[in-house]
Every structure is written in structure tokens, then in C-alpha cells.
N, C-alpha and C positions, 0 to 999 in steps of 0.2 A: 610593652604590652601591645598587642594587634590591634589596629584599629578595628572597631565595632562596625558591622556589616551595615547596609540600609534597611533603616527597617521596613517592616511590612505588616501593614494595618490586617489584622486579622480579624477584628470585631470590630462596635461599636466604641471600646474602652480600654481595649490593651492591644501593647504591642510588644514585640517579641524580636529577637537576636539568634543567627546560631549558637552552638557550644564551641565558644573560646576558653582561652587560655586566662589563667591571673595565678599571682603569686601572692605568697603571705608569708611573714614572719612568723619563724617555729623555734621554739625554746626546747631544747633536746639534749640538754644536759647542764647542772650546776653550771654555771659562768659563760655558756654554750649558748650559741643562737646560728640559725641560717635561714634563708630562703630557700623555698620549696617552690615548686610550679605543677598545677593541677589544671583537670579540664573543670570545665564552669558549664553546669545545664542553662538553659535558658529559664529565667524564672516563673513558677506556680503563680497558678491563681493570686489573686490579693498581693503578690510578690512584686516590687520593683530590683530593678540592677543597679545597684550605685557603683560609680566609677570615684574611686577616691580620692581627696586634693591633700586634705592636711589630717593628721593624726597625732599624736599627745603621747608620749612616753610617763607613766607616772613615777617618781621616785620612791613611790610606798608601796603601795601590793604589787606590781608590777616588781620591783626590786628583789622582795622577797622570794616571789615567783622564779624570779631569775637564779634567786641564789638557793631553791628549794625549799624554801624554809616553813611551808605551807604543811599544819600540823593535819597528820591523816585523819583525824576526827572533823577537821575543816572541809575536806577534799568536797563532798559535795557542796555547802554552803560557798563556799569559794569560787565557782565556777563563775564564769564571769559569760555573759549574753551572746552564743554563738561560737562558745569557746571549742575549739576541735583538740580531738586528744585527752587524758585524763593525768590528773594528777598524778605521782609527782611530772614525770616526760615519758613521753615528749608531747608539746602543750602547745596549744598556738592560743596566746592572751593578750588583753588588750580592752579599752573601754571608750576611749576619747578619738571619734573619727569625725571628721568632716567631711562629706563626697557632693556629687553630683545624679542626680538621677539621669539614669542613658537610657531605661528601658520598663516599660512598665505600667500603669492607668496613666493614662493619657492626663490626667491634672495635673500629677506630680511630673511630666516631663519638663526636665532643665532645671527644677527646682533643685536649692541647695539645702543639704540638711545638715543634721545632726544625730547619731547613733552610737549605741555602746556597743562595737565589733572591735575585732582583733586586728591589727596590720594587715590588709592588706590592699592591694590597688584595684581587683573588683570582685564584688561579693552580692547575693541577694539578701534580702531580707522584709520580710513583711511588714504589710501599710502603716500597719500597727507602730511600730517599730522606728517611725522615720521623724524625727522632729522639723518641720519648719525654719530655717533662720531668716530671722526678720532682715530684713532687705539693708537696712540701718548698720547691720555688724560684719565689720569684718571677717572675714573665713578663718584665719589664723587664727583673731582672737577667741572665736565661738567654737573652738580645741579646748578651750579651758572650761567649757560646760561642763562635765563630767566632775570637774573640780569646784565650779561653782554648786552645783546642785547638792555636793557635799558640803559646802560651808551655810548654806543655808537650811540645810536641815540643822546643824548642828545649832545652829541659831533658836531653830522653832524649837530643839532641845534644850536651850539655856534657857529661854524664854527672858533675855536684857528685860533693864528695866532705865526709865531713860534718869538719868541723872547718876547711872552706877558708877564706880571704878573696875574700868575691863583691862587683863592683862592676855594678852596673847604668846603663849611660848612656843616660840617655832616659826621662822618667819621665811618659810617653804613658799609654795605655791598655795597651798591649803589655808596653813597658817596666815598669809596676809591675803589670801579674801575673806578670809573670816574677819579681821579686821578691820578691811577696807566698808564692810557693810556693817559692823557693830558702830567705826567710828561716827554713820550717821547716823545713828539714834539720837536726839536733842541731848543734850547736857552731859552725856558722856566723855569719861578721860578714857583713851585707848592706848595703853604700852605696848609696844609690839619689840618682845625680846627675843637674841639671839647671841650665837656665841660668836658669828663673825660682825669688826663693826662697818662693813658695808653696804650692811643690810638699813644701816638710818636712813640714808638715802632713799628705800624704800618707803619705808614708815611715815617719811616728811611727806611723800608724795600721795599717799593712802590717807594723810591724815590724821598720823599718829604717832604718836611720843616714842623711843628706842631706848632701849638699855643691852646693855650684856649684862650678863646672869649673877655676875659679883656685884653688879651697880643696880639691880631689879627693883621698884617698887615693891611695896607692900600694902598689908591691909586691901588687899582687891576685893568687892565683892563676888564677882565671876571671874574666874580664871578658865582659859582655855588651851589645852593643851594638845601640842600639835608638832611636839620636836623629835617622836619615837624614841623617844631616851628614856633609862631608868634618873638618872639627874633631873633631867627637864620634869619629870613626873611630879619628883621628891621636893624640887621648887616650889612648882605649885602648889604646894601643898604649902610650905615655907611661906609665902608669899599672900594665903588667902586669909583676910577678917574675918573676925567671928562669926561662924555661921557663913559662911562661903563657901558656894559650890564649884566646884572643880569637874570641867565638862573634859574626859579624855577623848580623843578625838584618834590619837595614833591606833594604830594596830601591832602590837608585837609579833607576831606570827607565832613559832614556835618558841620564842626566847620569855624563858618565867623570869619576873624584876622582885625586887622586896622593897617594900614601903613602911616607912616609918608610923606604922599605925597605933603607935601608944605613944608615950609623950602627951604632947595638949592637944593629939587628933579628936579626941571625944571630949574635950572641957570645952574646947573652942566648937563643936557642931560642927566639924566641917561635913561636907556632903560631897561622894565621889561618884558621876556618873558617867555612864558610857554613852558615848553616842556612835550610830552608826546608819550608814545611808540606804543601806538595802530594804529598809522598811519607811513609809512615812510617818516623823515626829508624831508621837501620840499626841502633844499639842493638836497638831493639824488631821489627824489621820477620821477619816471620814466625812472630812471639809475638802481636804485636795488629794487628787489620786497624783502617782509616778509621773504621767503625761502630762498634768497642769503645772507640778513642781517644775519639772522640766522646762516647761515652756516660758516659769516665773525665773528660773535660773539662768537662759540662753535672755529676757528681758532684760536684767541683773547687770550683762556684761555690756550693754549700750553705756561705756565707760573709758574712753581713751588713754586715762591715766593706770588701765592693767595692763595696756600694750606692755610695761616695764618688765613683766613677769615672763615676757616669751623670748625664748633663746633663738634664733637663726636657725632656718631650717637645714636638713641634714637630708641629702637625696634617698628617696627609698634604699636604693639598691645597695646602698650602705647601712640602711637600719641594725644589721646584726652588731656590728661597730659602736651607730649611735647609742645601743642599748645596753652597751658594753660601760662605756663611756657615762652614760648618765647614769647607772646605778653602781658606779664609783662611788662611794664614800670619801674619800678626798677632793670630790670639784665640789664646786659651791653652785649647781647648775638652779635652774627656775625648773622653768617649761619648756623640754626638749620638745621640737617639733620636726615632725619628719613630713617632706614634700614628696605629691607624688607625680 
């Protein structure tokens, strides 16, 4: 990328770059990814320039994304915060970036943030728009906001109670922060299940007790679900005490599953609900807006024992590769991180 010109103080409060160059990851066909390179205006009012450091490949929407699978009654909800292009392709997507401000109100210059943008190495975007990372966290780890700020909604969606039996299925990236923050509720047992067993290693470290799915606990009162399977679903369900709620947390995209919903699903009360992050938890919702959750969630990761969850970064200019690679269904990846 070009180095970024000297700036030149033009007011009291902002400052300005000419129009360079940046590039961004473009999804342009099933299985299909490349870099592209555009011109970049200088940024609008209230606009800063982030120059990017770290960014987060997700293995759930991003995956599907990759592989199409985004059902066209979805196409708008789906869009994801500065997304270019429209569903199905060719798309440029994306949620988990970390950058640097290079240009922009003068407070936020050199400040490092946090933003839900697509791949790429420089991009504007509004004040609004920019989260803080506390001085305390590491850059790499604070890629995983996007993911944290989903396990904790999911949380104010369960609403634990402290002394429960919590079973976690799915022990992703998602999956054990959800976890890792249920296990410190006081008195709580947390199972964090999975089908490979070297995900215990995990769970000891977060906290939490480990099974594979033929060895799983039972009687859970919260069950949380987070392994995008029709199996993993139908466990859960397997798996919950009377009167136990079963929090889904996956997303299937276009793929319909079937569930065993007769049998002792209505004698035993169980409860199926959804949770999803694009809204704040009705629990909290008109207590904390998007920007405080946020900012409780980039908190959340002042946690050294999540470094486990991030995979070795992968250089930009390979992302079409890395994105390749991590929404493989045969690696066993975490948290793909791409450097930029």
C-alpha cells in the first residue's frame, strides 16, 4: 500500500490525505475470493481513515457467505456494516477488523480501534462507527470482539442463573467464549462439548469440563448451542432437564434441519430459543445501546487465557487463500487472523 502523504492541518479539528490507493477482499464466486485495488477519497466530514492491522475471518457467516449459501429472503438482513456489492456476488464481507486511525479529528489520531468492516488495508468510516481498544489489550486479541460481543448477548439471552448446570455444544470460537464467561458465574458446572478430543485442552483452560458428544452430560438446565449441526442441535435437546432451555446460537443459512419435536419435547417443557446479535438482548435492550455492548465486550477480552483461540496470522495479500482454508470444513481452525 502507499505510504500516506503528510498531512495538512486544514481546520481546527480535522485533517486530510490525498486520494490513494487500498485494496480489499472480494468474494466473487462460490468457493471464489480475490483482491481487488480501488482509489480511496479522502474522508467526509465526521469520517476518520483507518489503516488496518488485524482482521478475523469468521468460520460461521463468513463461511456460508463464501460458499453462497445466504438465503435470498436473508440478502438484506445479512448485510454486514459497509458491506460493498450485493448478495449472492460478488460481495466484499467481513465484521472483525482492527486498524489504526491515519487520518481524521484530530482526537482519534493514532488511536487503535475496533470496527465491523470488510478486509481491507484502508478504509473510512464514521466517528460513530469506531470503538476505542483499551490501551490494556492486545491488537490481535481485540479481532475477537465481534465474537465476543456475540457470546455475550447470547448470555443476556439465557439470562444463567448462578448455581446452573451449563452445557456448551460447539467449542468454536463462539462456542468457548460463551463458555469461558458462563464458567464465571459463582456455582456453576460448565461442559464445553465437542466432536474433536483436543478441544479439552481448551475447556481446562477456560474453565470447563469437556466431553465428546457420545460421553455428554445430561440433565443441563441451559444448554447452549453453537456447533451449526443438525446433531449438535438434536443433542441439546438430548441432553436438557426438565424444563430446560436450549439457547441456538448457530445460524444455518439456507440448510432446513429436522428436530425431534415429539417424543418427551412437550412433557419435559423444554424451551427452544434463538438468539442473535444484530439486536440488543431484550433483557438489556433500552439499558445498553450496540456502542456500550461493544465496548462491555472489547472489556470482556482483558483475558490472556483467550490468546489460545487465535490462530497465526496469515499476510493480507494471501487472504483469498486464508479464506479458502479456514472455511474448510476439515481443519479444525479457531480464529483465523489475517495481518496487514
Amino acid at each position: 500500500m502507499p505510504a500516506i502523504s503528510s498531512r495538512v492541518r486544514i481546520s481546527c479539528s480535522i485533517v486530510i490525505f490525498p486520494v490513494t490507493e487500498c485494496t480489499a477482499l472480494w468474494i466473487e464466486a462460490p468457493y471464489s475470493a480475490t483482491l481487488r485495488s480501488t482509489k480511496l477519497a479522502e474522508p467526509k466530514k465526521n469520517e476518520l481513515c483507518i489503516r488496518a492491522r488485524y482482521s478475523a475471518i469468521s468460520r460461521g457467516t463468513e463461511k456460508l457467505v463464501y460458499q453462497g449459501r445466504i438465503p435470498e429472503s436473508e440478502y438484506g438482513r445479512m448485510r454486514c456494516p459497509f458491506q460493498k456489492g450485493d448478495f449472492p456476488f460478488p460481495v466484499q464481507y467481513g465484521y472483525s477488523m482492527v486498524g489504526e486511525v491515519v487520518s481524521g479529528d484530530e482526537s482519534w489520531l493514532g488511536a487503535s480501534i475496533f470496527t465491523l468492516h470488510p478486509h481491507q488495508d484502508l478504509f473510512c468510516i464514521p466517528v460513530s462507527a469506531a470503538h476505542r481498544i483499551p490501551s490494556v489489550l492486545p491488537l490481535q486479541r481485540a479481532a475477537l470482539a465481534a465474537n465476543m460481543e456475540t457470546a455475550l448477548n447470547v448470555l443476556w439471552d439465557a439470562s444463567p442463573h448462578i448455581g446452573e448446570r451449563i452445557t456448551v455444544i460447539g467449542a468454536g470460537v463462539l462456542g468457548c467464549l460463551i463458555a469461558s464467561l458462563a464458567a464465571t458465574i459463582p456455582g456453576t458446572e460448565v461442559d464445553l462439548i465437542d466432536i474433536h478430543p483436543d478441544r479439552a485442552v481448551l475447556a481446562q483452560r477456560l474453565g470447563c469440563t469437556f466431553h465428546q458428544p457420545d460421553a455428554a452430560l445430561g440433565n443441563s438446565e441451559l444448554i447452549l448451542h453453537a456447533s451449526g449441526t443438525e446433531s449438535g442441535l438434536k443433542l441439546a435437546l438430548e441432553l436438557a432437564a426438565f424444563e430446560g432451555r436450549v439457547i441456538e446460537v448457530s445460524w444455518f443459512g439456507d440448510t432446513s434441519i429436522t428436530l425431534p419435536l415429539g417424543k418427551a419435547f412437550h412433557s419435559r417443557r423444554l424451551q427452544l430459543i434463538s438468539s442473535q446479535v444484530g439486536q440488543v438482548s431484550s433483557t438489556m435492550r433500552g439499558r445498553r445501546n450496540h456502542t456500550q455492548r461493544m465496548a462491555l465486550a472489547l472489556s470482556l477480552l482483558n483475558d490472556p487465557r483467550l490468546d489460545v483461540l487465535l490462530e497465526p496470522g496469515i499476510p493480507f495479500a494471501e487472504a483469498p487463500q486464508a479464506l479458502k482454508y479456514a472455511c474448510d470444513p476439515e481443519n479444525k481452525l479457531l480464529c483465523q487472523i489475517i495481518e496487514y
